[in-house]
N, C-alpha and C positions, 0 to 999 in steps of 0.2 A: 305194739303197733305205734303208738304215739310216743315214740322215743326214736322212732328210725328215722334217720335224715333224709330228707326229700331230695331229689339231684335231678335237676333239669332233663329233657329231653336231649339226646346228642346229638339232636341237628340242630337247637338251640346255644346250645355248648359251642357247635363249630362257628357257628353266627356271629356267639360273641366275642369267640378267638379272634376272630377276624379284626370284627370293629376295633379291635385294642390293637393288633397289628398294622389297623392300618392309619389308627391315629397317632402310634408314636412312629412309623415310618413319616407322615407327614410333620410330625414336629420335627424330625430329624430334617429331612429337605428344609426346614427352614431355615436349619443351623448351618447347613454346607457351604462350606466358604472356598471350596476348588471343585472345577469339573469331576475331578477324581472320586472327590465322596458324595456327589450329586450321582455320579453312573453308581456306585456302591446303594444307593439309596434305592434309586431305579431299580438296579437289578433283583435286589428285592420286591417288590411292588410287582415284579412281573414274573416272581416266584409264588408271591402270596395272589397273583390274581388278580391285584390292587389297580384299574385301569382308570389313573385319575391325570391323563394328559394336560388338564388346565390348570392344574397345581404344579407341575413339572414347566411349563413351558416358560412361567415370570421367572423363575427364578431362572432356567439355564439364562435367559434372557439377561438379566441383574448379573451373570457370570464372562457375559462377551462370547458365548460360544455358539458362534454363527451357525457354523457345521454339523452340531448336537440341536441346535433348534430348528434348523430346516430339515433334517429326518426326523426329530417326532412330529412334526407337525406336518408332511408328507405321510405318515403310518398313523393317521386319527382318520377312521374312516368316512366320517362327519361332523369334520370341525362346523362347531358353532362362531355364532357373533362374536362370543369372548377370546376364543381362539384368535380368530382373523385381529382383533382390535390388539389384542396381546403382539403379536408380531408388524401391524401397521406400527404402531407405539418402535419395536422394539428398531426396524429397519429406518425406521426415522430418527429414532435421539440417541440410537446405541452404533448403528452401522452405517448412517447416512447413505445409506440404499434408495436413496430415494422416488429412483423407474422402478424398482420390485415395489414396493410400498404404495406408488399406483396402481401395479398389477393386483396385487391383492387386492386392492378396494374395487377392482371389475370383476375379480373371482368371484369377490366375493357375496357380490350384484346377482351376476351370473348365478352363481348358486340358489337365488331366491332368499338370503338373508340382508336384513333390513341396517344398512347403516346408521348406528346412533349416536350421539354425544361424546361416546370415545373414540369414535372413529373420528369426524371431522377433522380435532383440532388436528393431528399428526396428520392428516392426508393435507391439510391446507399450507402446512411448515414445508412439506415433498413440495409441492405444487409450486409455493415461494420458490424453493430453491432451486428448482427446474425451469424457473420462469417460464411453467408451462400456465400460460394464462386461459386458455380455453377449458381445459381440466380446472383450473380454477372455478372459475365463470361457472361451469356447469353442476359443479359440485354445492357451487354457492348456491344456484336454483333447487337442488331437491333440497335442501336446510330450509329453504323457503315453505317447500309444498309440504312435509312432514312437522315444519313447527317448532322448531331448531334456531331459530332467528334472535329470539332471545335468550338463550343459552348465554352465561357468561365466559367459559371457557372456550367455543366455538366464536365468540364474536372476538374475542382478542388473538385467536390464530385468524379471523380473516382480515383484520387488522395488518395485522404482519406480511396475510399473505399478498395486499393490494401497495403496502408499502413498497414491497419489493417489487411489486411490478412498474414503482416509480409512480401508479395511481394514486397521488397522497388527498387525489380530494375525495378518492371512493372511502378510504381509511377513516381519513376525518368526520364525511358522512354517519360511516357507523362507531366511530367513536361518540360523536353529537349524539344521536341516537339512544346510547345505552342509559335506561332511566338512572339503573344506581350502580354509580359505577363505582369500585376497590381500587387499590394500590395497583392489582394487574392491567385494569382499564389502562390507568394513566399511563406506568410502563410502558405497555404494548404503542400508546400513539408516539411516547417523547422520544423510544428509540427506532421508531420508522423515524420519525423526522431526521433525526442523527443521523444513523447509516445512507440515510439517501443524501445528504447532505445538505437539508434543511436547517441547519445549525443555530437559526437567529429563531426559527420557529420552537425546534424543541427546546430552547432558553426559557421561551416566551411561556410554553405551555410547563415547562418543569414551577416555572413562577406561580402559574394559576392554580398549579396542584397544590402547593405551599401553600397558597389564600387561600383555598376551598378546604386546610385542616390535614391535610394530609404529609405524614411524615415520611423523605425519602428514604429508599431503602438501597442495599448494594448496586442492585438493577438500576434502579434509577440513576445512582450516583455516577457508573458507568458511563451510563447512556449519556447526560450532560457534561462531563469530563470531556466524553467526544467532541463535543460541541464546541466547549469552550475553547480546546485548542483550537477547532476550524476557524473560529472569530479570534480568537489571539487574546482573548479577554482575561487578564491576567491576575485581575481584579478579581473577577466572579469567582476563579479558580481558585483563587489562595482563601475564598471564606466557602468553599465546600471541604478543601480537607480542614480547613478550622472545624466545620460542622463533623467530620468525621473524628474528629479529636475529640471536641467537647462531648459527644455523645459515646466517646470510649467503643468506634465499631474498629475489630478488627480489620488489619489494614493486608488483607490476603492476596492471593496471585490477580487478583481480577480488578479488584480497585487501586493494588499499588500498582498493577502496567496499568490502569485508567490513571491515576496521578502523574505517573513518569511521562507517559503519552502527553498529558495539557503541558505537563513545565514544558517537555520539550519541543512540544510547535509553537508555546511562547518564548521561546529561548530564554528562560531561566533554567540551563542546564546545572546550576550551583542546588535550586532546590527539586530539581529530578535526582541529581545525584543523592540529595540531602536523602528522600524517602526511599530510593535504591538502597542507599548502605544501611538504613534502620531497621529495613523487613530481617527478618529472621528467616525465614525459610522462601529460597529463589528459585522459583522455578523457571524454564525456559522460555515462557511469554513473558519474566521479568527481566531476565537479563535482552531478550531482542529489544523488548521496547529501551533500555538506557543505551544499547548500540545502538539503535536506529535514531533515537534521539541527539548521539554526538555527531553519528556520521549526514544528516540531515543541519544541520548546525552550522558544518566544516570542521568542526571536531574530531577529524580524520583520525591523527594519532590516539587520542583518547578510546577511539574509537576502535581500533586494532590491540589496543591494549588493555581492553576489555574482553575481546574476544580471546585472547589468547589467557585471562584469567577465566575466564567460562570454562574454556579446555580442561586449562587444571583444577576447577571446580566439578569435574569429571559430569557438568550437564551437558542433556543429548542437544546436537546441534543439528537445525532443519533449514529448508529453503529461505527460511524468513532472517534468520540468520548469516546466509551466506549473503544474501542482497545487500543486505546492510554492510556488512562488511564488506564486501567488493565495489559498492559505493564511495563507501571510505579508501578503499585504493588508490580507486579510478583519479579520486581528488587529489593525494599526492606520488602516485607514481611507484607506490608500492611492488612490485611487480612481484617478489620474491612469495609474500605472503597472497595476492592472486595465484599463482603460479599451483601454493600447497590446495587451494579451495578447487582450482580445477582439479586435480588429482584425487582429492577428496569426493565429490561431487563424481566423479566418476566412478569410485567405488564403495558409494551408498545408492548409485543408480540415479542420480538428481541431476545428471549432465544434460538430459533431453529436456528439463522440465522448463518450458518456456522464461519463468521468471528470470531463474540462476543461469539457464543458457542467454539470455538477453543482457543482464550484468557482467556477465561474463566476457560477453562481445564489447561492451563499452568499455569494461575494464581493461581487458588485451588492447582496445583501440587508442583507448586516450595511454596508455603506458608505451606507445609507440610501434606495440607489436600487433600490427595488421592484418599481418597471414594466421596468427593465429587467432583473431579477431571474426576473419573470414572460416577457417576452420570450423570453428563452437558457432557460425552463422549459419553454415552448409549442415552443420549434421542433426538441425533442430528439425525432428520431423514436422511438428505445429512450428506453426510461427501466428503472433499476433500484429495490431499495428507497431506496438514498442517495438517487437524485433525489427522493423523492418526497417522502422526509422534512426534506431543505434546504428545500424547498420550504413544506410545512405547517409547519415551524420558524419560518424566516423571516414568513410572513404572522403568525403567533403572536406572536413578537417585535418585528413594528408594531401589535399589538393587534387586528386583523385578525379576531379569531375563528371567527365564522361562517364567513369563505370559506377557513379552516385545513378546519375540521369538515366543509364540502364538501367540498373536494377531495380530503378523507379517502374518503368516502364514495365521490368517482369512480375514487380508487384503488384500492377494489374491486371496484369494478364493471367500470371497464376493462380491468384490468393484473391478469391471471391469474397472471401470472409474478411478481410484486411483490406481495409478502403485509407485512401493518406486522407489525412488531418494538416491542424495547422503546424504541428511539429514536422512533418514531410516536407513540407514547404518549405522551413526555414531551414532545413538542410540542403535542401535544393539550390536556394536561393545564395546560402552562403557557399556552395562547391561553383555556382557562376560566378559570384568575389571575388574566390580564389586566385580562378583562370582569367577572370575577364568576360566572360563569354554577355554582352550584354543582352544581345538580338535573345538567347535563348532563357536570360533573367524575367524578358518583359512577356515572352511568350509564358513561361507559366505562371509569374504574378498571375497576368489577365483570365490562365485556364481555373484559377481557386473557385474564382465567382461563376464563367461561363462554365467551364463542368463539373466541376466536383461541389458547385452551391457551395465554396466554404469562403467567409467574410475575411479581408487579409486584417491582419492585428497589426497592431505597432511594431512587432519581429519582425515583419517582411515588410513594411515601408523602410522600417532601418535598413532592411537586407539591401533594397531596392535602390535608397539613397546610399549609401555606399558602395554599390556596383557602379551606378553613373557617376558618383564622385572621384573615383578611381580611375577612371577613362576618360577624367578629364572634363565631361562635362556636368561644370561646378552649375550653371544657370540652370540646366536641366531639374539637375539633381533639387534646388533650390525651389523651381516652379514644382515638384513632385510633390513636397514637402508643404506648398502651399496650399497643393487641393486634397489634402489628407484630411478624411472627415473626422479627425481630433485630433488636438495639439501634441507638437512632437514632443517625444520626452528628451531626456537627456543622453540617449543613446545615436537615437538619429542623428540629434545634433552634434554631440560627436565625433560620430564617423564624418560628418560632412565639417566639421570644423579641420580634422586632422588633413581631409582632400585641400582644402584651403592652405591650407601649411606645406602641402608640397604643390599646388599649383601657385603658392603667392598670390591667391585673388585676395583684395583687402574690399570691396564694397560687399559683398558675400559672409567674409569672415567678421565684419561689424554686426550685421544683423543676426548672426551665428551666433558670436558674441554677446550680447547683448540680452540674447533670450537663454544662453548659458546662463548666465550669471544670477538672472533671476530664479530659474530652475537650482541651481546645486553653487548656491554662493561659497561653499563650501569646499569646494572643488580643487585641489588645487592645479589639475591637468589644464581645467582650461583658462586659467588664467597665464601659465608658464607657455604654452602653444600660442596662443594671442599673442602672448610678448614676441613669441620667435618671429612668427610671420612678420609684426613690424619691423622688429631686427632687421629680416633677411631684406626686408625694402628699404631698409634704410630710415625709416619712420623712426627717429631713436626717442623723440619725447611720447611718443604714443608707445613704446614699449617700456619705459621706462617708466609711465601713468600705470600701466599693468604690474609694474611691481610693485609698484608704490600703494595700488589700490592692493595687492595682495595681502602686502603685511598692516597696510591700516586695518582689514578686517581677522586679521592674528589667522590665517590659513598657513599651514605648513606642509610643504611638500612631502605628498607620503612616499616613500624609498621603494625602488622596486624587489622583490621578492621571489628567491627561484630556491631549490632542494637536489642535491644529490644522493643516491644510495649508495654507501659503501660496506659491505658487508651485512643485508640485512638490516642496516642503521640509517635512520633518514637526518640527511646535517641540512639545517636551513641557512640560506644568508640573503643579509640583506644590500643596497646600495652605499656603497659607502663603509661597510664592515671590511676589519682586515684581517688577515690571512694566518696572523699571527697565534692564535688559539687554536688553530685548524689543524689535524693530522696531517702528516708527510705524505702518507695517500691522496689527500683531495689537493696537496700545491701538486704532487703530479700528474692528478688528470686534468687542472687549469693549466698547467705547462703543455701536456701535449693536446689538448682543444686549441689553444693557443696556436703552436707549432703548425697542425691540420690545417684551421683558417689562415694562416700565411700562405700555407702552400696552393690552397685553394682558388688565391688572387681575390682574397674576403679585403675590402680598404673600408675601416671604420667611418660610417656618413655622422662626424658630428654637428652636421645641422639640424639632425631631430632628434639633440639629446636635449 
């Protein structure tokens, strides 16, 4: 009797089957690294009986598989708190779902379960980025009434989430507020201030966080990178990637496009490039920020020739990329490699996408080809202000005026959402230049302020003096210039300098003169324009004072600058360059350009050379 082995009851036995069954299916789920062997796992678990939905749902979740996690979580027949938080989390930092992500969090209301501490932060990141501020606002109240207030991961998504409503004093508010605050406190304030474009402030506070002991981290570094290119501080900049050296932090996709990004809004494109070629592994936010950095610059070429080593770097190329580069076209007339990006963009499906459809227009525009400018204009089914103002620009800039002034006109009528700004104006203003049209110049200056509230800038007083100086009336143009509530710059002055030079007013072009000089002593247009007009009146020792002051202060006339494509190939030249280096191709498209303007009845005016 006392030698026979005992053996459990067997429904004891099946018990424990289980438990061991269902503890190494779960270790397994934790090892699946493809949906493939997540369903293999599952379908076990639902042979064994195993009904354990909120171990399955983080992980499909950690696997990107939208489609497998909204049917198990539709087949749970009372998902809990965890549930719901588990997929708010998921629809927010994995699928940027951000309207289902609100729905959830009313479902889940609705339901009778209690919002907590994992829900918040994710429902307030949705809210930011829906700039749905009323969902905000209200969500912010029950955190109030349940006691959630002090919460630190909660207080640093509402942080973000008021920054982004452009509320920085509600953010700062609960930043002051927070008794102890960590590295994510501070984070959370210095890149609201950043993104919204507070830049002198998130300096100020990255500063404070340094005095208060606290050491930045990638986050941070990011964040003030941003900054510092918005202020052009060039200084601050070059002793954070110091600090990222001396502290030996890897220089990964995110802080090396934050380094590339400062060099290149300070235009030290020499050490953006320097930390470009050092990373070791590029990804695709590494190589757009070193092209948007050359093509932002004028670094056109650099710029195209970048992009075309991306290609054969076989990384994938997106919207942000083509901007950039069709930027860099637009600046020297590339058209060939515009040309491939539309075709491209057409079949990745990116032709509608407002951005690359709006580059695209200016690019077609400025390379001379209009219709097809107007084309990729007409078939954007969104349009924003940008479109609308490439658009009126471009027909401006081929003289085009009337159907500038139209389409102005359909742009309010149509596109409720699209109100013009000061960029619509100055395109406006400059297609009346064009033509002359002055009566209809003064009529919209005056409707910026009377309808549309918008204050005129410096662009459109230029525009303005230059339309009247062009038609002759120089006095006009002159009194415009003096009830302009701040001093003109050097462009106003300018254009009414050059009006001067073809009407020969000379008491006009002294006081033009005059405040040139002290503006842009550097200059060497308006000293050579100055000299002509006395020339053409015969003033020879007052133009001959104008050269004489030229080269006392060592100014050298800069050469004018134009580019042909031949074959794909951009050739540059300058004033004064000879022909002799040049392909037999470019002397014979200068022969028949040539040729054309003869025949034309073109008689060279060299009195404004």
């Amino acid at each position: 009797m006392f030698g026979t082995k005992l053996r459990p009851p067997r429904f004891i036995s099946r018990h424990l089957r289980h438990v061991n069954i269902s503890e190494k299916l779960l270790l397994l789920l934790k090892e699946c690294a493809s949906t493939n062997q997540l369903q293999q796992v599952h379908t076990q678990m639902l042979v064994n009986c195993i009904d354990k939905p909120n171990f399955l749902l983080p992980k499909i979740i950690d696997l990107k598989d939208y489609n497998y996690a909204s049917l198990l979580f539709s087949n749970i027949p009372q998902p809990d708190d965890y549930a719901f938080n588990v997929m708010i989390r998921g629809l927010t930092t994995t699928w940027h779902n951000y309207p289902l992500a609100l729905q959830f969090y009313y479902h889940m209301k609705f339901l009778g379960l209690r919002p907590n501490n994992f829900t918040y932060p994710f429902l307030f990141i949705s809210c930011a980025n829906l700039l749905a501020m009323n969902h905000g606002r209200a969500a912010h109240s029950s955190v109030f009434k349940i006691g959630l207030d002090s919460d630190g991961h909660v207080s640093h998504s509402l942080i973000t989430m008021y920054a982004r409503y452009g509320e920085l004093g509600c953010a700062r508010k609960l930043f002051d507020e927070i008794s102890v605050r960590d590295l994510v406190s501070w984070n959370s304030m210095i890149s609201g201030y950043s993104k919204m474009g507070y830049a002198q402030n998130a300096v100020g506070l990255f500063r404070e966080m340094r005095d208060a002991g606290f050491e930045p981290d990638e986050t941070s570094l990011v964040s003030v990178l941003g900054a510092c290119g918005d202020l052009g501080d060039l200084s601050f900049g070059r002793s954070l990637e110091e600090f990222v050296v001396e502290n030996k932090m890897e220089i990964n996709s995110h802080l090396g496009s934050a380094l590339i990004g400062m060099y290149g809004k300070c235009g030290d494109l020499l050490s953006a490039r320097r930390v470009f070629d050092s990373m070791n592994r590029k990804d695709r936010v590494t190589w757009n920020a070193m092209i948007t950095g050359y093509a932002q610059n004028g670094m056109s070429d650099e710029a195209i020739m970048l992009f075309d080593g991306m290609k054969e770097a076989g990384v994938d190329i997106d919207k942000i990329t083509l901007v950039g580069v069709l930027s860099a076209c637009a600046s020297v007339g590339a058209l060939d490699v515009g040309i491939w990006i539309d075709k491209f963009a057409s079949q990745r499906g990116l032709q509608h996408d407002v951005y690359v459809a709006t580059a695209l227009t200016d690019m077609y525009a400025k390379c001379g080809c209009l219709d097809n400018a107007l084309r990729v204009f007409e078939d954007m089914p969104l349009k924003n202000e940008v479109s609308w103002n490439a658009m009126i620009s471009a027909l401006a800039f081929h003289g085009r005026a009337m159907e500038a002034i139209s389409l102005f006109k359909r742009m309010i009528k149509e596109d409720g959402a699209a109100r013009p700004n000061d960029i619509t104006f100055v395109g406006l203003l400059s297609a009346c230049v064009h033509v002359g049209l002055v009566d209809e110049g003064r009529r919209l200056f005056n409707s910026m302020s009377s309808t549309f509230r918008l204050v005129p800038k410096i662009e459109h007083y230029s525009c303005m003096v230059d339309l009247l100086a062009r038609a002759g009336l120089i006095h006009e143009a002159w009194d415009f210039i003096e009830k302009m509530p701040e001093k003109p710059d050097e462009v106003v002055l300018g254009a009414l300098l050059a009006a001067c030079h073809k009407c020969r007013n000379v008491d006009v072009t002294e006081r033009v003169t005059q405040l040139l000089l002290e503006l842009e002593p550097s200059n060497s247009g308006n000293y050579v324009i100055s000299s002509k007009i006395y020339a053409n009146l015969k003033k020879w020792d007052d133009s001959a004072r104008m050269r004489v002051l030229m080269r006392q202060r060592g100014v050298i006339k800069t050469p004018g600058c134009s580019w042909v494509e031949v074959e794909n190939h951009i050739h540059e030249f300058h004033a004064g360059d000879g022909l002799h280096h040049s392909p037999l191709e470019i002397h014979q498209v200068f022969r028949l350009l040539n040729e054309d303007m003869k025949r034309e009845g073109y008689v060279p005016n060299i009195n404004f050379l």
